[in-house]
N, C-alpha and C positions, 0 to 999 in steps of 0.2 A: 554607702556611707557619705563620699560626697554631697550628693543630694540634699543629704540631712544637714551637714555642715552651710549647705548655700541657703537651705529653707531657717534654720536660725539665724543666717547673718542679713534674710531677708534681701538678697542679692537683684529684686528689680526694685528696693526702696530704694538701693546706692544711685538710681537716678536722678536722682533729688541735687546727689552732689557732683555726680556728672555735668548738671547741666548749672549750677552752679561757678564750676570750674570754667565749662567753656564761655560762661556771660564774660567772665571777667581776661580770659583770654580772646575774645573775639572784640570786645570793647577795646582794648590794645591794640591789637589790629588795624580798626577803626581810623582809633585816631593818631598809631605810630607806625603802621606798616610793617609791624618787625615782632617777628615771636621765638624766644629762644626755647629750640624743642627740647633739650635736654631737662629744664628747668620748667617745663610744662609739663613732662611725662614726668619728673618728680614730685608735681606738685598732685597730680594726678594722682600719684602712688599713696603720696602720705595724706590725700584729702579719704580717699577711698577707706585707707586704713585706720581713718580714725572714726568715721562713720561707722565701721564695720565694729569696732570696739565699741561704741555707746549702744549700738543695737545690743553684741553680743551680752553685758552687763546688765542690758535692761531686763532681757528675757532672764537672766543668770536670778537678780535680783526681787523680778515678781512671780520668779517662783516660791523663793524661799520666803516671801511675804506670803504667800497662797492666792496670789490675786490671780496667775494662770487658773486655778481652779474653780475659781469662781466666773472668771469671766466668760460670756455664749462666745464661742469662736468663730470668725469670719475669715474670707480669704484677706478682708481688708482693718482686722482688729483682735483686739483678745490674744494676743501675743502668737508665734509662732505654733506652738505645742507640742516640739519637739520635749523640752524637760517632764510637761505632765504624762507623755506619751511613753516618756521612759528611754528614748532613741538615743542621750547622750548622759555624760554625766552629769551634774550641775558644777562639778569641781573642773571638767573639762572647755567645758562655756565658759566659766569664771576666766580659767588660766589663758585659753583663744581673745580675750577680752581683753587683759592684761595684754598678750604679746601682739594685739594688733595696738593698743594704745603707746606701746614701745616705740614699733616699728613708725608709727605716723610720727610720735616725737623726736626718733631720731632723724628724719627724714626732715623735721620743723626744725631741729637743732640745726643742721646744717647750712639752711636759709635765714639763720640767726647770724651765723656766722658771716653769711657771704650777704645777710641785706641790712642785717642790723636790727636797731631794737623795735620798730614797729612789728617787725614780724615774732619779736621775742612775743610780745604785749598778746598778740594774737593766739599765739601758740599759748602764752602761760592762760589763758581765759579757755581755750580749749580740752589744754590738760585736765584742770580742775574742776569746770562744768561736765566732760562727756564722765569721771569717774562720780560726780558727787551726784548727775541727773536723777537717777533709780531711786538715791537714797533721801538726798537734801531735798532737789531743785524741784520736783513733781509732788513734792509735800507740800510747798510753799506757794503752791499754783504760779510757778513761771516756769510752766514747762514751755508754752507756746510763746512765752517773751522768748525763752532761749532759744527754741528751736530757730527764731526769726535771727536772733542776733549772729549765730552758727547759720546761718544762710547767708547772710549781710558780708561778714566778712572770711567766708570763705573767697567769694568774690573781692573785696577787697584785699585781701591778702593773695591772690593770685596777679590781679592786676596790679598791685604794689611790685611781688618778684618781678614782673617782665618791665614795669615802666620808671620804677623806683620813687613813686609818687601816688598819693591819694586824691584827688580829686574832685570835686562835687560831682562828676558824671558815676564816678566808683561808684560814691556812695548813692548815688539815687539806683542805682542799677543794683546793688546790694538791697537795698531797700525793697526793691522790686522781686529779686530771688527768693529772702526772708520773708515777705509776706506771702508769697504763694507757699510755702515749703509749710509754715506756722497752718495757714490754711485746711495743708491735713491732717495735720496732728488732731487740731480743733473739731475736724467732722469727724473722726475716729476713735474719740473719747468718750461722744453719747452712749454709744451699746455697754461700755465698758463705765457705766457711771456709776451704779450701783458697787459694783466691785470694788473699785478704784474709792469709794466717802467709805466702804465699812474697813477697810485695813489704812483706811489718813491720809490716803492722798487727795490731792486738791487741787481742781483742773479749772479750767475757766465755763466749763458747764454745771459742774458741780461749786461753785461759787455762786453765780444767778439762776443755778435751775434749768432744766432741760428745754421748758417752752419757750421763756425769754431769751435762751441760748441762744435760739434759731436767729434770733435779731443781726444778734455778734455775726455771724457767720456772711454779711455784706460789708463788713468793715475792712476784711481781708483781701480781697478782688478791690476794692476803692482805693486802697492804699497803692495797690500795687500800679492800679491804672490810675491814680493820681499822679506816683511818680514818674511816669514813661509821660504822661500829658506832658508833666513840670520838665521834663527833659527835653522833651518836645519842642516847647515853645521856646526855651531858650536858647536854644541851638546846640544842645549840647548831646542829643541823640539823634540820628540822623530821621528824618519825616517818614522813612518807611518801616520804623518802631511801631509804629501804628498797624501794621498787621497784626500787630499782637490782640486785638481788637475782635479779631476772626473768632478768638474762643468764647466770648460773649454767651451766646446759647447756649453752653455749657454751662455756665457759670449760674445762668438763668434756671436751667435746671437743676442744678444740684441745689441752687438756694430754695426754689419753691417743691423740690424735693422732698429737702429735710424739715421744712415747714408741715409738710403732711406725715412723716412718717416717724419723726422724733422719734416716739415711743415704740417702734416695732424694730426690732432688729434686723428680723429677716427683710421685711420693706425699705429698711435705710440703706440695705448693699447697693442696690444698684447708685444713689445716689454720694453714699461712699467714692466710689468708682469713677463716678462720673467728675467727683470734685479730683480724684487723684489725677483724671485725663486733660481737666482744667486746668493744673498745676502745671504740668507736664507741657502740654501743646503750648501754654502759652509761653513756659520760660525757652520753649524751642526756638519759638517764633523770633521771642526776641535777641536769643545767638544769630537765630538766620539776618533779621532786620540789620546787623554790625557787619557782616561777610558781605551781605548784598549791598549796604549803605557805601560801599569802601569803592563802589563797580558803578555808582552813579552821582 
């Protein structure tokens, strides 16, 4: 039964904001020397926990839209499959949704308390996007704006608790998080297009269409590697940010990837995958480039 619970909460997505969390604690680091572990491992708790609640709603809610059943299912799309599979309840998922979206806001209440209202701001944008995502925000085609923005200031608002300040370095470094994160949402929407335009939703593939899609899909990596340049140059990221540069041929792949395979599902996985290890390797890199930057 565990199993099942970790396969709907999607438990190696919560990477995304792992790595997230640690941009913006290693960027602290960086340029303060000093990390209060209590208030990391909290931040850790309730970033985890609130991740875990917009999955757990999202799968709760395209069930009972029927878009799980309609959508081909992938190890890297088309929802998990535990509800059409029968493996949980949907009233069970609901209420796991709700009690992890508790748990992260009591965990953000108490960083209200002790940082103030920036983090209020954070947390109220949080609350109301991961519950309204399923319903409102994915109808409205800003699923991938939010995803990005819920990337941006996770980081931000970690790095705000440890230094009690935002920054332009926050923010380009959130910048950086959110565009890679928005990234797979973006390539993981093609298989799922059909499904997703006949019960109203409306993604940023299903806006321009699946071929011109393919376009979009360079605009994510440029953003991201614009703002580690911009950061770069100004000095306000240290010069060995530039490793992050190594995931390149990934990036190359998965864009001339899904240029050929748009329209096959089965052909898109590997490059699926390959944008997830893009995402992943690079925002690695660039926690490691802040740890390593701080040693030269």
């Amino acid at each position: 039964m565990l199993s099942v619970w970790f396969r709907v909460i999607r438990i190696r997505f919560l990477l995304a904001s792992v790595i997230a969390v640690s941009v913006g604690l290693a960027l602290n680091w960086w340029q303060n020397s000093t990390i209060e572990p209590f208030d990391a491992l909290l931040t850790f708790g309730g970033v985890m926990a609130l991740h875990a609640s917009v999955d757990l709603l999202n799968d709760f809610w395209d069930f009972k839209r029927g878009i799980d059943t309609k959508t081909p299912k992938t190890k890297m799309s088309g929802g998990t499959g535990v509800l059409p599979e029968g493996l949980l309840k949907p009233s069970s998922v609901y209420r796991a949704g709700i009690a992890f979206l508790v748990i992260g806001s009591a965990i953000g209440a108490y960083f209200v308390i002790t940082d103030g209202i920036i983090i209020a701001v954070i947390l109220g944008f949080a609350i109301l996007s991961i519950y309204f995502y399923s319903t409102k925000i994915v109808d409205s085609g800003l699923g991938e704006f939010f995803v990005a923005v819920k990337g941006s200031m996770i980081v931000l608002g970690t790095f705000f608790i440890q230094s009690g300040q935002i920054t332009l370095e926050s923010i380009l470094a959130g910048i950086v998080v959110g565009s890679l994160s928005s990234l797979v949402l973006f390539i993981a929407s093609f298989p799922d297009h059909d499904a997703d335009k006949s019960k109203g939703r409306k993604t940023l593939v299903i806006a321009v269409g699946k071929q011109k899609a393919t376009k979009l899909f360079w605009i994510f990596p440029l953003v991201s590697y614009g703002a580690i340049i911009l950061g770069v140059s100004l000095n306000l990221f240290p010069i060995i940010t530039l490793i992050t540069f190594l995931s390149i041929p990934l990036m190359f792949k998965s864009g001339f990837g899904l240029k050929k395979t748009f329209d096959s599902v089965e052909k898109l996985v590997p490059y699926m995958s390959s944008t997830l290890m893009f995402s992943r390797i690079t925002g690695a890199l660039f926690v490691l480039s802040f740890i390593i930057g701080i040693t030269v």
